[in-house]
DSSP file (Angstrom, degrees, kcal/mol; ACC not computed):
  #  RESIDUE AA STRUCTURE BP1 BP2  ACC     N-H-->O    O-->H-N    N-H-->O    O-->H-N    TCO  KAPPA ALPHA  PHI   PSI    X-CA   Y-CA   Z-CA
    1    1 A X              0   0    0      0, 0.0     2,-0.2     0, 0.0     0, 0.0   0.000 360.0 360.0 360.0 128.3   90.3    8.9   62.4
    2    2 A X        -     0   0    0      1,-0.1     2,-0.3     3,-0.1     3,-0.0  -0.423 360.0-151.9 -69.3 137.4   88.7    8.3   65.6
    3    3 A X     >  -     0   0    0     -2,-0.2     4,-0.6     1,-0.2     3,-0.5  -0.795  34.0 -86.8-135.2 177.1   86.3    5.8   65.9
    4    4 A X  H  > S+     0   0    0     -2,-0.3     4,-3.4     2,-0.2    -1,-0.2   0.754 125.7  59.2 -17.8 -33.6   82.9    4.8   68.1
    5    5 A X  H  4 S+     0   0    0      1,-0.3     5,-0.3     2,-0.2    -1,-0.2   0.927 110.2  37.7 -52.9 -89.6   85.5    3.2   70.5
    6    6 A X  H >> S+     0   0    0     -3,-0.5     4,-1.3     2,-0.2     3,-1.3   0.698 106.1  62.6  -5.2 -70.6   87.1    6.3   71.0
    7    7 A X  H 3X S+     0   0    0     -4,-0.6     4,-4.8     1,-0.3    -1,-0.2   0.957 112.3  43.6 -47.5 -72.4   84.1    8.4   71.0
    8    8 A X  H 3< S+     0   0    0     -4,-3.4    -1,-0.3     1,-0.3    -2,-0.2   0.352 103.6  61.3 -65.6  21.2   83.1    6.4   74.1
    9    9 A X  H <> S+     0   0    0     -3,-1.3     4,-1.6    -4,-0.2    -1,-0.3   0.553 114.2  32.4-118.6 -45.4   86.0    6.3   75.6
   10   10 A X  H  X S+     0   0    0     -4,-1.3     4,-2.2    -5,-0.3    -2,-0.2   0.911 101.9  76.4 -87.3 -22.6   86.1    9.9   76.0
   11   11 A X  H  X S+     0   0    0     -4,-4.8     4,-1.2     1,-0.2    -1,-0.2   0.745 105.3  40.4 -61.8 -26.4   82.3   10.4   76.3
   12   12 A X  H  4 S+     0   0    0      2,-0.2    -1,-0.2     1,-0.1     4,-0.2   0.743 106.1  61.5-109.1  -1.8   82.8    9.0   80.1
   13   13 A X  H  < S+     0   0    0     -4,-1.6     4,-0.3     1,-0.2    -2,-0.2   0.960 116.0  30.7 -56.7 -48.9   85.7   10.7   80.7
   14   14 A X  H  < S+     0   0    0     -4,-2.2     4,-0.4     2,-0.1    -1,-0.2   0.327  96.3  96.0 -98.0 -21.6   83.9   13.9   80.3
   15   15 A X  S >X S+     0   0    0     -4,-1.2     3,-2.6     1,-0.2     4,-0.6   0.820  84.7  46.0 -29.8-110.4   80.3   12.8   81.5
   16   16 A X  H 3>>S+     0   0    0      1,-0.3     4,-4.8     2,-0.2     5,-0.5   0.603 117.1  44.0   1.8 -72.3   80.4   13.9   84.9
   17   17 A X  H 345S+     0   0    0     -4,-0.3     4,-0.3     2,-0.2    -1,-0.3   0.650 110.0  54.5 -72.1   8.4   81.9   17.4   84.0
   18   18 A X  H X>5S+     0   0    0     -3,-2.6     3,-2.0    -4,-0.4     4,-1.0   0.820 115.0  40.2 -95.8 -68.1   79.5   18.1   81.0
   19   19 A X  H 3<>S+     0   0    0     -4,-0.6     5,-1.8     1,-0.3     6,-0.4   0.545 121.7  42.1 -86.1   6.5   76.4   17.5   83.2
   20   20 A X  T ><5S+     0   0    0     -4,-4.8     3,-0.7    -5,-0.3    -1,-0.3   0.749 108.1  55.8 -77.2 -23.2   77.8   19.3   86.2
   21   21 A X  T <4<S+     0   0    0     -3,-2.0    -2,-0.2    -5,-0.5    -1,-0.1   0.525 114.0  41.5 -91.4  12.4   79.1   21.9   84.5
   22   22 A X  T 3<5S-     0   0    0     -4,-1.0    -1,-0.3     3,-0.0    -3,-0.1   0.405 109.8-115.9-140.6  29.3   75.4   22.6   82.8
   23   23 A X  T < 5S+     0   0    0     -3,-0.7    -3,-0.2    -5,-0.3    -2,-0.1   0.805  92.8 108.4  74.6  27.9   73.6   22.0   86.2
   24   24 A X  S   <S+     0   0    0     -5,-1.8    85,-2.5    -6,-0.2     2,-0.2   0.164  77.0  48.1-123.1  29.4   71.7   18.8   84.6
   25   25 A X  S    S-     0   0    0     -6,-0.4     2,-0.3    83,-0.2    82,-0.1  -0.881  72.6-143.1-161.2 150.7   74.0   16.1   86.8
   26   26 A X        -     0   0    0     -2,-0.2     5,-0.4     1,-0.2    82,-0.1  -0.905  42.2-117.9-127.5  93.0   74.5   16.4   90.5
   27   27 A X     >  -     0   0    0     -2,-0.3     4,-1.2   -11,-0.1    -1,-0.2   0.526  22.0-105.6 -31.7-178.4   78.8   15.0   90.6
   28   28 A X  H  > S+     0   0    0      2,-0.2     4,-0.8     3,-0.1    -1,-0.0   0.831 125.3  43.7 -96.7 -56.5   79.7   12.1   92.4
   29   29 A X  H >> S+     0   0    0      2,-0.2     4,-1.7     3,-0.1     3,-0.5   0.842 109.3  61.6 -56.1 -56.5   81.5   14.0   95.4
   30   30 A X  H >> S+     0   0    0      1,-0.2     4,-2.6     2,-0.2     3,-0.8   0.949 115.5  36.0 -60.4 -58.1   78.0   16.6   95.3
   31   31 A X  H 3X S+     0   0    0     -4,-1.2     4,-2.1    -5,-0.4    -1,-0.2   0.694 112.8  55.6 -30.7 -55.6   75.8   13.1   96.2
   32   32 A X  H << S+     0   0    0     -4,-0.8    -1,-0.2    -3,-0.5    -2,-0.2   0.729 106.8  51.7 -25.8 -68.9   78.4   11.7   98.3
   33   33 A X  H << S+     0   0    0     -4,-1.7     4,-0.2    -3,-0.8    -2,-0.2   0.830 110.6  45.7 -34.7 -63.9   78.1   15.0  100.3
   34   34 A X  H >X S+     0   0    0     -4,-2.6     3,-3.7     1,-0.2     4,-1.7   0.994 106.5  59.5 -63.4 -81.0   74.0   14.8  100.8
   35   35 A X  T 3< S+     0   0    0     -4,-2.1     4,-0.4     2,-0.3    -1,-0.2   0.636 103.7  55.3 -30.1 -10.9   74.2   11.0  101.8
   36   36 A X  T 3> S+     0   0    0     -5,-0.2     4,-1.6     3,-0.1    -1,-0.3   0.581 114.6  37.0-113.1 -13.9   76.5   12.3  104.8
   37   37 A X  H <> S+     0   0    0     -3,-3.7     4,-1.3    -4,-0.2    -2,-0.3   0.775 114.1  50.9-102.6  -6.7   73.9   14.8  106.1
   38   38 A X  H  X S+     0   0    0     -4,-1.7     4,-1.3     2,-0.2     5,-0.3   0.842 112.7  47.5-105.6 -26.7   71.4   12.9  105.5
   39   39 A X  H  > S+     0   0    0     -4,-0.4     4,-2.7    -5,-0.3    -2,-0.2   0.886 117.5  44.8 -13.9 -75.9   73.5   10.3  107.5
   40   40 A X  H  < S+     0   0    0     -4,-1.6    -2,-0.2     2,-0.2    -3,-0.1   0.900 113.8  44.8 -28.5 -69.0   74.2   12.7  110.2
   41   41 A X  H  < S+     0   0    0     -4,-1.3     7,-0.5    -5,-0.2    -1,-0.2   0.726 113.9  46.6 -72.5 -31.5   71.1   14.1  110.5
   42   42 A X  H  < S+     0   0    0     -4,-1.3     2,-0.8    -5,-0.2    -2,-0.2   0.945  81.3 170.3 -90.7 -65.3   69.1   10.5  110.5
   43   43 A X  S  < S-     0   0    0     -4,-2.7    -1,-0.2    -5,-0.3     2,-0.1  -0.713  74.6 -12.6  89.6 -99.7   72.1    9.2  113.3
   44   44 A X  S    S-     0   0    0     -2,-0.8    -1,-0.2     2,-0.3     3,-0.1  -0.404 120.2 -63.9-129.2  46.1   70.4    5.8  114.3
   45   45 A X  S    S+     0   0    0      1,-0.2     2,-0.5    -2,-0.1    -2,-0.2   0.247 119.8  94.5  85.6 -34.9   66.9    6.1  112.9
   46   46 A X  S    S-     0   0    0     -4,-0.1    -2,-0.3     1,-0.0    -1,-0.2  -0.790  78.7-115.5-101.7 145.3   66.3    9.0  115.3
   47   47 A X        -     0   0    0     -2,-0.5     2,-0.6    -4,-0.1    -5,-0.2  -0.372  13.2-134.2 -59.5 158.4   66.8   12.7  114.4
   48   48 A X        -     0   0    0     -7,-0.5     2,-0.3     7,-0.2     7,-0.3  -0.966  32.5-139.0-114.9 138.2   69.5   15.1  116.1
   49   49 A X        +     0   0    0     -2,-0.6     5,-0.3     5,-0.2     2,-0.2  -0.627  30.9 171.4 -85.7 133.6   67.4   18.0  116.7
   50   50 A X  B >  S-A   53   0A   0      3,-0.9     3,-0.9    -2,-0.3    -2,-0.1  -0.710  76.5  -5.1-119.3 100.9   69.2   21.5  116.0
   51   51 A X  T 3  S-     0   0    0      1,-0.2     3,-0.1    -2,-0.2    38,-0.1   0.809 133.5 -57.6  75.2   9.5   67.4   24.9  115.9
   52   52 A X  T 3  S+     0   0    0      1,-0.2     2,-0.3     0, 0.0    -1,-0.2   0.682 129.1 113.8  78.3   7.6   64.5   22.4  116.4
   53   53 A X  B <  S-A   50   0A   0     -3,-0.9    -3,-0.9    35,-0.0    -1,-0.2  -0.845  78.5-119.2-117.8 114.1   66.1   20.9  112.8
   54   54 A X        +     0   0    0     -2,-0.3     2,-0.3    -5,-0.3    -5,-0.2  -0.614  59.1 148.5 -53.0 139.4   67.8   17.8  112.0
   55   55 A X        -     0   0    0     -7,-0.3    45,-0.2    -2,-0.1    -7,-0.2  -0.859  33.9-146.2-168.2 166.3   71.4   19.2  110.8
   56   56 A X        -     0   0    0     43,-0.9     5,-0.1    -2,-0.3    44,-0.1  -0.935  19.1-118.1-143.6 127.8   74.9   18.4  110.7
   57   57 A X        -     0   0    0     41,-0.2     3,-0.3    -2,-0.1    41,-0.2  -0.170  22.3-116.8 -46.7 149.2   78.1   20.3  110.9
   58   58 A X  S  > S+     0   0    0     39,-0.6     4,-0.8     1,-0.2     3,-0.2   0.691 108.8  55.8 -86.7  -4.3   80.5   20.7  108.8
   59   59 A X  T  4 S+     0   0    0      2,-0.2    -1,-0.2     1,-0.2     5,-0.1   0.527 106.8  51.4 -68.1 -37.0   83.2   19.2  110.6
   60   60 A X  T  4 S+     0   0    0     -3,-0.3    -1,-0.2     2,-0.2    -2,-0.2   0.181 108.3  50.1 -98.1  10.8   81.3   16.0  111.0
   61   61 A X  T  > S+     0   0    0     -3,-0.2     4,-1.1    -5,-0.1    -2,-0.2   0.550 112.3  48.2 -95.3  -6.0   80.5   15.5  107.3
   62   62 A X  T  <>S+     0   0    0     -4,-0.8     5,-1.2     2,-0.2     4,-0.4   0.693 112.4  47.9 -92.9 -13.7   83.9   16.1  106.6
   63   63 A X  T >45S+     0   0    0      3,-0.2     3,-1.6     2,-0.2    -3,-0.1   0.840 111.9  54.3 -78.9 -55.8   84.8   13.4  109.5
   64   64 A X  T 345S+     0   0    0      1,-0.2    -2,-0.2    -5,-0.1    -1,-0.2   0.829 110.1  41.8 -66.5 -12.1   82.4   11.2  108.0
   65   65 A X  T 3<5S-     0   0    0     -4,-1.1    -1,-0.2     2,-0.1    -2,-0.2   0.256 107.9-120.0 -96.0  15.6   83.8   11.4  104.6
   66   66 A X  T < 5S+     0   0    0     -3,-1.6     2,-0.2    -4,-0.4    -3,-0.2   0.909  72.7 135.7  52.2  85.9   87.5   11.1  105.9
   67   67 A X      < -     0   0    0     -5,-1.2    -1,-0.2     4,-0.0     2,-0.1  -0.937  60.7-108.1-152.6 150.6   87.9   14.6  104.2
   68   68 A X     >  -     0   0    0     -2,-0.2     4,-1.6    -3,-0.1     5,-0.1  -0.419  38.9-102.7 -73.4 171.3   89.8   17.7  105.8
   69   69 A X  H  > S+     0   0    0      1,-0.2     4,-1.4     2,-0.2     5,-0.1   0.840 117.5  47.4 -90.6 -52.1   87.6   20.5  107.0
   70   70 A X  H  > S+     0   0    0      2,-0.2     4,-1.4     3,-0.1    -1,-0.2   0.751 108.0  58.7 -80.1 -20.4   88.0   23.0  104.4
   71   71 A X  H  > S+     0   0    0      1,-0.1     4,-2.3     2,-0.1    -2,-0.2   0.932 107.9  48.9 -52.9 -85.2   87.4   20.3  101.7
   72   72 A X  H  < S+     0   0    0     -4,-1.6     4,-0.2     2,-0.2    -2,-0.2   0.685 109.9  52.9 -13.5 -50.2   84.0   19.7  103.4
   73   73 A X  H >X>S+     0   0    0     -4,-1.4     3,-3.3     2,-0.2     4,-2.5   0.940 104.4  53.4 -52.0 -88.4   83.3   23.4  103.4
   74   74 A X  H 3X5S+     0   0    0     -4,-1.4     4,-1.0     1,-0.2    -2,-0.2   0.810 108.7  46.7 -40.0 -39.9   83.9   23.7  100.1
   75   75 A X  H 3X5S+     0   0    0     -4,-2.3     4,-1.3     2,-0.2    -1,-0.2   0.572 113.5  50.1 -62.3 -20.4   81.4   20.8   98.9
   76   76 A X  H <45S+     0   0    0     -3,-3.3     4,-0.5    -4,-0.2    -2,-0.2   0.295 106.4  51.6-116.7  14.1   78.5   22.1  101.2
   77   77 A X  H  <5S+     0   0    0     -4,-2.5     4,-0.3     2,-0.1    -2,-0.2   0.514 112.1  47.3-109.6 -11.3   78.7   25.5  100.1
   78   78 A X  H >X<S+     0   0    0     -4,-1.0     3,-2.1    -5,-0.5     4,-1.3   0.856 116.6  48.5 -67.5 -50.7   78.4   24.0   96.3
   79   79 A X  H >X>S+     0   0    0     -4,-1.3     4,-3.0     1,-0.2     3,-2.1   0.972 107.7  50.3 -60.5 -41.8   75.5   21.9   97.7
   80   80 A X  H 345S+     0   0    0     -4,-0.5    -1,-0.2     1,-0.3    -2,-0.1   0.745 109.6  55.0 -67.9  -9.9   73.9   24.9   99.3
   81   81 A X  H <45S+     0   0    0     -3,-2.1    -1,-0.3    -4,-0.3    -2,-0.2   0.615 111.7  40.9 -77.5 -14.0   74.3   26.7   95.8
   82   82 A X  H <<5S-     0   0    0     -3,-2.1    -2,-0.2    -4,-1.3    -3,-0.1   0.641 117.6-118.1-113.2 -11.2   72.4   24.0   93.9
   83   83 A X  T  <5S+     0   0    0     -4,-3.0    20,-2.1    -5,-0.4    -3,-0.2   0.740  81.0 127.4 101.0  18.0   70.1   24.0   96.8
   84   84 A X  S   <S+     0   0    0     -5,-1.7    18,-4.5    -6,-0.2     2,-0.2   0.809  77.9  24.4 -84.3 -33.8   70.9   20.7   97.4
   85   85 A X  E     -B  101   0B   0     -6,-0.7     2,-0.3    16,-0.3    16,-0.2  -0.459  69.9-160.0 -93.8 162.4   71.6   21.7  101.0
   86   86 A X  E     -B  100   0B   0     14,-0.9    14,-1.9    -2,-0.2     2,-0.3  -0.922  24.6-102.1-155.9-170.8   70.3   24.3  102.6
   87   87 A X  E     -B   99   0B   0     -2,-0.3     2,-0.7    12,-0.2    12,-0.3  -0.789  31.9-130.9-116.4 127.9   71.8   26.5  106.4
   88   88 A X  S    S-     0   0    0     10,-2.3     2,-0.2    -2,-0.3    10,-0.0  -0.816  72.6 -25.1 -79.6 117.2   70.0   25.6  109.6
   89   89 A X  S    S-     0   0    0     -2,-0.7     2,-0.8   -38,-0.1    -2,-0.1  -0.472 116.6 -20.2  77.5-161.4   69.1   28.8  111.3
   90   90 A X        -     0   0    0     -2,-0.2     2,-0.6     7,-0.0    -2,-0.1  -0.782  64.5-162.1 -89.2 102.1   71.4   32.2  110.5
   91   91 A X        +     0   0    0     -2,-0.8     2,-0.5    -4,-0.0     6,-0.1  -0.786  14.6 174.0 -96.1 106.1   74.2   31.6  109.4
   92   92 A X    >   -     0   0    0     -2,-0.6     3,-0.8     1,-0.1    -2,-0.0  -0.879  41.2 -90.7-123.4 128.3   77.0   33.9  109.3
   93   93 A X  T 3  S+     0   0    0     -2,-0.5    -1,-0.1     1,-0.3     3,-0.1   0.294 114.9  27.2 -18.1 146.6   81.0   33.8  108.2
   94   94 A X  T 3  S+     0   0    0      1,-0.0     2,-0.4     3,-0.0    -1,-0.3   0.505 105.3  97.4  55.2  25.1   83.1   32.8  111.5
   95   95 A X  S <  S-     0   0    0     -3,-0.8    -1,-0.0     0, 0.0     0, 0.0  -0.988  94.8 -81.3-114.8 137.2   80.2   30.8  113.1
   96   96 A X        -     0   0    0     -2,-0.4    -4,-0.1     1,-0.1    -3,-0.0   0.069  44.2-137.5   2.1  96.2   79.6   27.1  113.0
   97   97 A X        +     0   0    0     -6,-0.1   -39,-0.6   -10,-0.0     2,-0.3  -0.516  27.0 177.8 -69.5 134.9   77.8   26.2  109.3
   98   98 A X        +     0   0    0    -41,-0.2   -10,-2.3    -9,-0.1     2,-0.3  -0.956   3.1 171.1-133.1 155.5   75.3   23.8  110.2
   99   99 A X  E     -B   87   0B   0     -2,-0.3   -43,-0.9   -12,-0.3     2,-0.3  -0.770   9.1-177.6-146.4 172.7   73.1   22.5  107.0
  100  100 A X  E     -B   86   0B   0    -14,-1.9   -14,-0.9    -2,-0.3   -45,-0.1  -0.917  50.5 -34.0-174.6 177.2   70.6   19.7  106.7
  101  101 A X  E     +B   85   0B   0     -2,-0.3   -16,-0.3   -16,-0.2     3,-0.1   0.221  53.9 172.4 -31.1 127.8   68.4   18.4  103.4
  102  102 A X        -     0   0    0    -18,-4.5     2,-0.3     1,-0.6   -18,-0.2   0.254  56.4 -14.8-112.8 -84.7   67.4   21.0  101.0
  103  103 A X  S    S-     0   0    0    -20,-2.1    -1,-0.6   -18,-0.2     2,-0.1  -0.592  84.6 -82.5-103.7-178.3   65.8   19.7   97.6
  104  104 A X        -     0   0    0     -2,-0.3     2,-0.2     1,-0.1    -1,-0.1  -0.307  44.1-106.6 -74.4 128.8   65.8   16.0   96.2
  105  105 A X        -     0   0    0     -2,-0.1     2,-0.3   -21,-0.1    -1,-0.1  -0.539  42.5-143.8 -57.0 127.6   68.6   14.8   94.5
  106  106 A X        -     0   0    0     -2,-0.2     2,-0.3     1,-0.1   -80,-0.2  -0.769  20.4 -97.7-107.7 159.9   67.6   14.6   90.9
  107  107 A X        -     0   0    0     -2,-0.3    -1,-0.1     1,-0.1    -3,-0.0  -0.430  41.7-104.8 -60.4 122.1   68.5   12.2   88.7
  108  108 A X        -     0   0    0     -2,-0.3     2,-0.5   -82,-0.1   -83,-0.2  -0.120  31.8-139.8 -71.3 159.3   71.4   12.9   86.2
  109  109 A X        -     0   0    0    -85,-2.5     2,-0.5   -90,-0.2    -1,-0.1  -0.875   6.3-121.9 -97.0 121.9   70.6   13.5   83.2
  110  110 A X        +     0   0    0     -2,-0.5   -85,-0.0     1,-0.2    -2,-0.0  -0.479  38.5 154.6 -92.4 107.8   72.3   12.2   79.9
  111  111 A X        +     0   0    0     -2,-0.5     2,-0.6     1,-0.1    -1,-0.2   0.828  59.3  62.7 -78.4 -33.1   73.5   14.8   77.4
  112  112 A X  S    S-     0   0    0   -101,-0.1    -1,-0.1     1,-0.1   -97,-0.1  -0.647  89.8-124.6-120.3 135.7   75.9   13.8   75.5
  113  113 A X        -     0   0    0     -2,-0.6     2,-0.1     1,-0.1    -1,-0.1  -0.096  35.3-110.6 -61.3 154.9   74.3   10.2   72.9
  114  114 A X     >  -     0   0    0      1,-0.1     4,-1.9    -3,-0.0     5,-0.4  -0.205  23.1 -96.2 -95.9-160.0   76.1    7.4   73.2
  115  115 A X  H  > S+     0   0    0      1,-0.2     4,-1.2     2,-0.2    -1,-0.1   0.957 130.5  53.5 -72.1 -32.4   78.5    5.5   70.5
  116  116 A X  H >> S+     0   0    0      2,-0.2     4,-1.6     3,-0.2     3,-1.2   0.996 112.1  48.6 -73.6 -55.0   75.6    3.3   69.6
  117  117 A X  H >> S+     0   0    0      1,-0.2     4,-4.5     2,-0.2     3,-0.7   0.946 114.0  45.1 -13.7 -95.2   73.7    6.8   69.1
  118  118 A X  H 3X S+     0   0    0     -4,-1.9     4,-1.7     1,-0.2    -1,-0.2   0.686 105.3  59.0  -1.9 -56.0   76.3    8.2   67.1
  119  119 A X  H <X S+     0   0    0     -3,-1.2     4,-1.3    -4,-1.2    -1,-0.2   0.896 110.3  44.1 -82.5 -40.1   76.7    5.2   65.2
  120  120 A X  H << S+     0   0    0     -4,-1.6    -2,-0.2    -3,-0.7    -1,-0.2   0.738 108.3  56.7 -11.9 -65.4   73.0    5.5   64.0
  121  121 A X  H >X S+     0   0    0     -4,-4.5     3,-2.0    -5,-0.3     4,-1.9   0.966 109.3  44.7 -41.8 -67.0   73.1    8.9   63.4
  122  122 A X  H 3< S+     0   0    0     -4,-1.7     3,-0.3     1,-0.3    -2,-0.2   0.850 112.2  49.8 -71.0 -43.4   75.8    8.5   61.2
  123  123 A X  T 3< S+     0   0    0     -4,-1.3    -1,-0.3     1,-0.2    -2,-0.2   0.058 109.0  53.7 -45.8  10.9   74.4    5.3   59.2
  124  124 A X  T <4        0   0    0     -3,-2.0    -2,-0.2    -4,-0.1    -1,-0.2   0.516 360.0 360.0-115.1 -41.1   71.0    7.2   58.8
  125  125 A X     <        0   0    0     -4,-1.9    -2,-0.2    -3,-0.3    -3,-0.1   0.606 360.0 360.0 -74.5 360.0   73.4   10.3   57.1
């Protein structure tokens, strides 16, 4: 029989992909992602103007997370699905993605109780 230990054990193994996978957690990598445009885009204190826009390419967030290109890609086209991101100017397949800030990183949120929860729960049954 598995016990509290256990329970927790597996409950952060599985955090991350429970509250990404039901949009109430923004991943580790998604965050990671945002904090390099917002990096970019902030440069020394000053903004880099694009499109009259603070932005950064994907090619330098992927440099700035020591990540290959099409990794990068792939992480700011999830952010730009969760809106985390959003495209400076018109952006169209085989031109130069450039993104900058879209909404606020929210805070994740905890679904699944912990073992002390649990353990409660079950001493109350």
């Amino acid at each position: 029989m598995a016990t509290l230990e256990d329970y927790e054990q597996v409950r952060k193994l599985i955090r991350g992909l429970v509250m990404e996978s039901t949009e109430r957690g923004v991943s580790k990598r998604l965050r990671e992602t945002v904090q390099a445009v917002t990096e970019i885009c902030s440069g020394d204190g000053e903004p880099r103007p694009v499109f009259g826009e603070s932005g950064a390419a994907v090619a330098a967030i992927a440099q700035r997370l020591n990540l290959d290109r099409s990794t990068a890609l792939r992480r700011v086209q999830e952010c730009l699905k969760r809106e985390l991101l959003r495209p400076v100017g018109e952006w169209k397949k085989g031109r130069k993605l450039i993104v900058t800030l879209g909404e606020p990183l929210s805070e994740n949120e905890e679904i699944l109780p912990s073992a002390e929860q649990v353990g409660d729960e079950m001493n109350e049954g």
